[in-house]
C-alpha positions, 0 to 999 in steps of 0.5 A: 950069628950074635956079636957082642959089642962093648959098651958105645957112646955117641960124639958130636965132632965138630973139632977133635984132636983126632981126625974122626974120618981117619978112624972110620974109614981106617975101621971100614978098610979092615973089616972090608979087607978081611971079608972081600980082600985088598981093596980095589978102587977108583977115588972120584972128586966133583968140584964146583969153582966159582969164575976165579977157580976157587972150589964152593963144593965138592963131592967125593966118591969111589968106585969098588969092585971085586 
């Protein structure tokens, strides 16, 4: 199977007008949807909080099944 792609170029974001990881997880959803259908999924945050509860880093994940 061959796809042509059109002509791409390649951003550096560090500040944008649009929110990049909107689009690309927008873009993702509907390819996936369209090939294993609705998404199931269990969104996972791990937080590390300093002595004061205020959040140093994070890890954000999901789980997916079919």
């Amino acid at each position: 199977m061959s796809t042509v792609l059109p002509p791409l170029s390649l951003d550096e974001v560090s500040r944008a007008a649009e929110n990049p990881f909107t689009a690309v997880n927008t873009l993702l959803g509907d390819f996936n949807t369209g090939h294993v259908g609705p998404t199931k999924h269990v969104p996972l945050w791990l937080l590390a909080r300093d002595a004061d509860g205020k959040v140093q880093a994070g890890l954000l994940g999901q789980t997916y099944w079919s």
